[in-house]
KOLGUFI-45033 format. One record per residue (C-alpha): x, y negated, z negated. Coordinates in steps of 0.2 Angstrom, whole numbers, plus 5000, padded with zeros to 4 digits. Each point is the difference from the previous one (the first is absolute). Example, Ala and Ser with C-alpha at 12.3 -4.5 7.8 and 13.67 -1.06 7.14 Angstrom:
2
+------+------+------+
|   xx |   yy |   zz |
+------+------+------+
| 5062 | 5022 | 4961 |
| 5006 | 4983 | 5003 |
+------+------+------+
This chain:
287
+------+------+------+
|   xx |   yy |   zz |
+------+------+------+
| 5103 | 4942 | 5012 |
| 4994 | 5010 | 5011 |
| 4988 | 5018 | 4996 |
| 5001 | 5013 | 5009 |
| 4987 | 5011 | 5008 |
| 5001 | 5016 | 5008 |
| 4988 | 5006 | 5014 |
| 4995 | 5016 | 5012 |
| 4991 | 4998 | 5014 |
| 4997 | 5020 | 4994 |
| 4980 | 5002 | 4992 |
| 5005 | 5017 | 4989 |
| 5003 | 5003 | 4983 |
| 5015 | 5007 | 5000 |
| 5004 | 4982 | 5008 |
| 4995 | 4991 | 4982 |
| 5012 | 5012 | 4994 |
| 5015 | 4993 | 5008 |
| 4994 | 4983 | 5000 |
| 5000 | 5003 | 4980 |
| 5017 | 5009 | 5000 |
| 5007 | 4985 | 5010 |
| 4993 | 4987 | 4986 |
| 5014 | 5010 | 4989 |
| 4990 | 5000 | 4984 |
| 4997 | 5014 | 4987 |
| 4983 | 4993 | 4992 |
| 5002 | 5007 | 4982 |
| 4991 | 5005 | 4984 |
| 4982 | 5004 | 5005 |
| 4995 | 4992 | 5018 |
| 4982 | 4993 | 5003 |
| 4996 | 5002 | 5018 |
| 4989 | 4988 | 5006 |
| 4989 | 5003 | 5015 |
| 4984 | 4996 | 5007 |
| 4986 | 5013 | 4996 |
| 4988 | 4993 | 5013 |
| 4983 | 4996 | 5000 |
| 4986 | 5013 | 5002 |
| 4995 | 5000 | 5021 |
| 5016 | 4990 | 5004 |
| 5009 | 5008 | 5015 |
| 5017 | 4991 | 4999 |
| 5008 | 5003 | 4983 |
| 5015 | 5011 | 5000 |
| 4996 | 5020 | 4993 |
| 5010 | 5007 | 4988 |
| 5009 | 5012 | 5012 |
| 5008 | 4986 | 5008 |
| 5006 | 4994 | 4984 |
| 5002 | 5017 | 4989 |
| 5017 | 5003 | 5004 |
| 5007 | 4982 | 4994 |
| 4991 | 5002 | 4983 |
| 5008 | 5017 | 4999 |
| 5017 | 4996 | 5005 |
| 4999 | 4984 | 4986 |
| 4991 | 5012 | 4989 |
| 4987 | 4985 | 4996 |
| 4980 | 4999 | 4993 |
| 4991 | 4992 | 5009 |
| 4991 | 4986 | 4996 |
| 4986 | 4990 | 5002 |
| 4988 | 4986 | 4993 |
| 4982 | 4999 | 5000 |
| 4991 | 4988 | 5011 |
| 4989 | 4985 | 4996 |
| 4986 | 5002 | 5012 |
| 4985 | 5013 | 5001 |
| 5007 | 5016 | 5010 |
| 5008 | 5016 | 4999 |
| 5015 | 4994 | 4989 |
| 4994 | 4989 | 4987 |
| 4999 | 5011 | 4985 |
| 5012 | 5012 | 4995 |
| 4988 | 5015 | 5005 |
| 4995 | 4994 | 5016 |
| 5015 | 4996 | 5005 |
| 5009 | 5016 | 4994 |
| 4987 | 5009 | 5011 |
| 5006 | 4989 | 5016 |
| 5015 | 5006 | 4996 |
| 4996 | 5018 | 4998 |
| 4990 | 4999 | 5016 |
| 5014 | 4992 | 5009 |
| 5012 | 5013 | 4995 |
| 5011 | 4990 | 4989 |
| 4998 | 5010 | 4984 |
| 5007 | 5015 | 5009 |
| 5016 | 4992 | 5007 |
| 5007 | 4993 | 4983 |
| 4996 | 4997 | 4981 |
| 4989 | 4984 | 5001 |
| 4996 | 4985 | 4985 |
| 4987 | 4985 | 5002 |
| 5011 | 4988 | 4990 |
| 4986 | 4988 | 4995 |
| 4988 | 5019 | 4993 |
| 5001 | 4994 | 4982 |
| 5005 | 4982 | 4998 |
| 5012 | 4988 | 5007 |
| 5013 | 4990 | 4994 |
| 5006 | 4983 | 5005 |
| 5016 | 4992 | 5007 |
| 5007 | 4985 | 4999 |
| 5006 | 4988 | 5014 |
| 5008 | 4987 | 4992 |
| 5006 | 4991 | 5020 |
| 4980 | 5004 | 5004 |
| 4994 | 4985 | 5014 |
| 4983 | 5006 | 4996 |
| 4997 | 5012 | 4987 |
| 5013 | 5004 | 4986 |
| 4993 | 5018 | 4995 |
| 4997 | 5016 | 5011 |
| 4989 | 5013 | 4994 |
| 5003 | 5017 | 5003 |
| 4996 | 5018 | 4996 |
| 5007 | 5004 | 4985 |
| 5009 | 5017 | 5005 |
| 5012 | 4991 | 5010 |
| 5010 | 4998 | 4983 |
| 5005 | 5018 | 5002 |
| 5010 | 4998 | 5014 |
| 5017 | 4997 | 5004 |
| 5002 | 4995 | 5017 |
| 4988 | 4996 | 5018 |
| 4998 | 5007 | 5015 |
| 4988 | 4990 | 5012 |
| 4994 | 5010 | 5015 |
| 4989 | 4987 | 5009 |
| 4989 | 4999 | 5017 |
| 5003 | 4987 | 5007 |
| 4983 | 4993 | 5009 |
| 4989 | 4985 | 4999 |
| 4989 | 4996 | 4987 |
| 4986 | 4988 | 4999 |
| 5003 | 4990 | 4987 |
| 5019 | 4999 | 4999 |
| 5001 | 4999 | 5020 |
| 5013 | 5017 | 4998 |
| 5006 | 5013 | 4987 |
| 5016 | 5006 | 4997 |
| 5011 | 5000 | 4985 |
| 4997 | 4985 | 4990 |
| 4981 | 5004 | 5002 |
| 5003 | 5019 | 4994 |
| 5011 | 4994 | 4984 |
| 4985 | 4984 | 4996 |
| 4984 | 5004 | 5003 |
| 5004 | 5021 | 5003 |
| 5007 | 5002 | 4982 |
| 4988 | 4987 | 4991 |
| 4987 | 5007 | 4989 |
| 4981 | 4996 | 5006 |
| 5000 | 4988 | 4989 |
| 5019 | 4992 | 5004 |
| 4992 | 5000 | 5021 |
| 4987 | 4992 | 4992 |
| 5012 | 4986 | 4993 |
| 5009 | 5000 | 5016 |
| 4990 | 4996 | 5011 |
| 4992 | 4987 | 4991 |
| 5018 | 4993 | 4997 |
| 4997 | 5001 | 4982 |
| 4980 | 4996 | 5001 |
| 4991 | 5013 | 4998 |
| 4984 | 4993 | 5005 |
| 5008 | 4996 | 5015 |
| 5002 | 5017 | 5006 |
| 4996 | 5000 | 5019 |
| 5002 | 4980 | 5000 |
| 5014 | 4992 | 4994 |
| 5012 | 4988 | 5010 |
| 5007 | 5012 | 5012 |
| 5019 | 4996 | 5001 |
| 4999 | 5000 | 4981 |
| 4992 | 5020 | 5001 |
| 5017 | 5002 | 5013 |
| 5013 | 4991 | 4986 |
| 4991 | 5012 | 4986 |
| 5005 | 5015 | 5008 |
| 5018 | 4993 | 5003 |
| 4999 | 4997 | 4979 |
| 4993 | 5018 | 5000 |
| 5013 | 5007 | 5007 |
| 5014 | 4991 | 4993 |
| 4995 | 5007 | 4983 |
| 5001 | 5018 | 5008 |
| 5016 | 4999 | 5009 |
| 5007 | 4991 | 4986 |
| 4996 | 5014 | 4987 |
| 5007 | 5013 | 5011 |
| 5015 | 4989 | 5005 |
| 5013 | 5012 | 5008 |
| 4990 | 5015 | 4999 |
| 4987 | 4999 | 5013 |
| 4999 | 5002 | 5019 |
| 4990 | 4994 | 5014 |
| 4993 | 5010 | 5017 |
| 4987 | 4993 | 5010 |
| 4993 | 5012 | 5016 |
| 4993 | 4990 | 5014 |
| 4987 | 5011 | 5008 |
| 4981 | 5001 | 5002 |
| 5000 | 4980 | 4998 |
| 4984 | 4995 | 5000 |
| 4995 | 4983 | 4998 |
| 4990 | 5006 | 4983 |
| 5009 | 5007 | 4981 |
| 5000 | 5018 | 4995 |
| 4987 | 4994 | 4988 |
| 4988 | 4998 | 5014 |
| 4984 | 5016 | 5001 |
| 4997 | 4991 | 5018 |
| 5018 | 4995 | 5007 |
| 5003 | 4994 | 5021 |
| 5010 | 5012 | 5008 |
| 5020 | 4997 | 5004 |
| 5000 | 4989 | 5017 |
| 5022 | 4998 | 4999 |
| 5009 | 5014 | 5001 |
| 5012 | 5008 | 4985 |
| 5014 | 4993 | 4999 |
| 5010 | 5012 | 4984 |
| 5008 | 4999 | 4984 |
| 5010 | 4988 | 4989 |
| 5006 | 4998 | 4983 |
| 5011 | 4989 | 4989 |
| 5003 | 4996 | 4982 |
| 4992 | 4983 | 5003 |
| 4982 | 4999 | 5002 |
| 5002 | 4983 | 5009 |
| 5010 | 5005 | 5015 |
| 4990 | 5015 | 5003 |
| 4983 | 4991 | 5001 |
| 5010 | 4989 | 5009 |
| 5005 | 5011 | 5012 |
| 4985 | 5007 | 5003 |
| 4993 | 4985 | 5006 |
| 5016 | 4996 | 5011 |
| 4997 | 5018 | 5009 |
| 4982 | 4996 | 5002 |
| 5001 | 4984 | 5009 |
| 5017 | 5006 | 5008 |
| 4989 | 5015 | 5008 |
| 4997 | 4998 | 5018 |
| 4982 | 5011 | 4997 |
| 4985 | 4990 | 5007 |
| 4990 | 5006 | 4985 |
| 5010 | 4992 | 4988 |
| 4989 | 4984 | 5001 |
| 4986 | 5005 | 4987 |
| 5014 | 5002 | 4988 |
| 5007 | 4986 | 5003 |
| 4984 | 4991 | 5000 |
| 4996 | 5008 | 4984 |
| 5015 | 4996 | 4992 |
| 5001 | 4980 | 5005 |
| 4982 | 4996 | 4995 |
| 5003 | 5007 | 4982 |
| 5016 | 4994 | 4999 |
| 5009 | 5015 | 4996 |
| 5016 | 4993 | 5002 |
| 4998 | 4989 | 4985 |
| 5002 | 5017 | 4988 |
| 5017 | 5003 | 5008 |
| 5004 | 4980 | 4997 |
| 4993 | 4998 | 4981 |
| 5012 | 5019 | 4996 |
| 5015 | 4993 | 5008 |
| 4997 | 4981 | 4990 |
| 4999 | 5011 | 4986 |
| 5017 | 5010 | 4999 |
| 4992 | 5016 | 5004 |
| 5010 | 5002 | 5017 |
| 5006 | 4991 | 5015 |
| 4991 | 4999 | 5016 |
| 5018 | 5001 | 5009 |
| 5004 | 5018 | 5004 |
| 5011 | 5011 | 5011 |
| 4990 | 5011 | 5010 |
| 5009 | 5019 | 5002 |
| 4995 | 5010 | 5011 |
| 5000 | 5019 | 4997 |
| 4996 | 5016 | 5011 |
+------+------+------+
């Protein structure tokens, strides 16, 4: 069966709005809003102007997970100051979920890990909202939805655990399509806990070949391309993709090249193999 996807070729928030307000969903209960927080001296990670009047309109905290690597967001401190500095802590009411503790998930249908790990404050939501850049990344080969739901909502520990697909000690070398299939477990345990109560926008703009999570990222060579979103996190990665090698933008060859090299595709294939969603969509387009 096919999902569907809605996109705007229109860059402004008030553009994520209606793309939400298409979706037809009324996330309940309290709603974790999950963004990307961006690494200190990053240029491309989107501000929280762009995304304020989504989390307002869902009436969401936002959220985010420390990282696993030296920087500006791998403890709880330095990574609320990254915050402040970057002006997320004036836009909404923010939680690092992993501040405390975390707490474990299972995944029973796992290919290669069977538990997640994830900041522990998560429990106190209800529902999901996942705003997401979508951009490459050097070791996934892109980011988008299933990497903001794996490895974004994964304690430092949990990214740990990912990566390694479930060695530890294998942080920054385990077998790479089995680090691809653990984010697909990762995020199966996510979608699967909000089930019905979560949504999914992905903004293609400023895609650089490097993450978010990058201090020194390469500057955008293709051209913005706009917004999507879906219920399914598979036809919106998915779509992504499609747009990019669809774009008739001579700069989209670094991107590509990224993506292919890392075999980012392989995220998307692993997540559809595991239920999560189809790679089959309809594409509608809006103003």
């Amino acid at each position: 069966m096919k999902s569907t996807v809605y996109f705007t070729r229109d860059l402004s928030p008030q553009a994520v709005l209606r793309l939400y307000n298409a979706l037809g969903v009324q996330l309940p209960g309290r709603v974790a809003v999950k963004v990307h927080s961006g690494e200190p001296g990053n240029q491309n990670f989107l501000r929280p102007d762009f995304w304020k009047p989504m989390i307002d309109h869902a009436g969401g905290v936002i959220v985010e997970c420390n990282t696993a690597y030296d920087g500006g967001r791998n403890t709880t401190k330095a990574h609320k100051i990254t915050m402040e500095r970057h002006g997320w802590l004036s836009a909404a009411e923010v939680d690092i979920l992993d501040e405390t503790d975390e707490m474990e998930l299972p995944i029973p249908c796992g290919k290669v890990i069977k538990k997640n790990f994830v900041g522990a404050h998560l429990a106190g939501y209800d529902s999901l909202l996942v705003l997401s850049h979508f951009k490459g990344h050097p070791m996934g080969g892109f980011g988008g939805a299933l990497k903001n739901i794996s490895i974004g909502l994964a304690s430092s520990h949990g990214k740990v655990y990912i990566h390694g697909a479930g060695d530890e000690e294998k942080f920054w070398d385990s077998d790479h399509d089995s680090f691809l299939e653990s984010m697909a477990d990762a995020a199966w345990s996510i979608h699967n806990r909000f089930q019905g109560k979560c949504a999914y926008i992905n903004v293609m703009k400023n895609m650089s070949v490097d993450c978010d999570c990058c201090a020194v990222a390469a500057d955008p060579k293709i051209g913005d391309i706009g917004v999507l979103a879906s219920l399914d996190p598979v036809a919106l990665d998915q779509a992504c993709l499609d747009l990019v090698y669809a774009s008739d933008d001579p700069g989209k060859g670094d991107l590509i090249e990224r993506i292919e090299s890392l075999n980012g595709v392989h995220t998307v294939e692993a997540a559809a193999a595991l239920g999560i969603g189809s790679r089959e969509y309809e594409l509608v387009e809006l103003a």
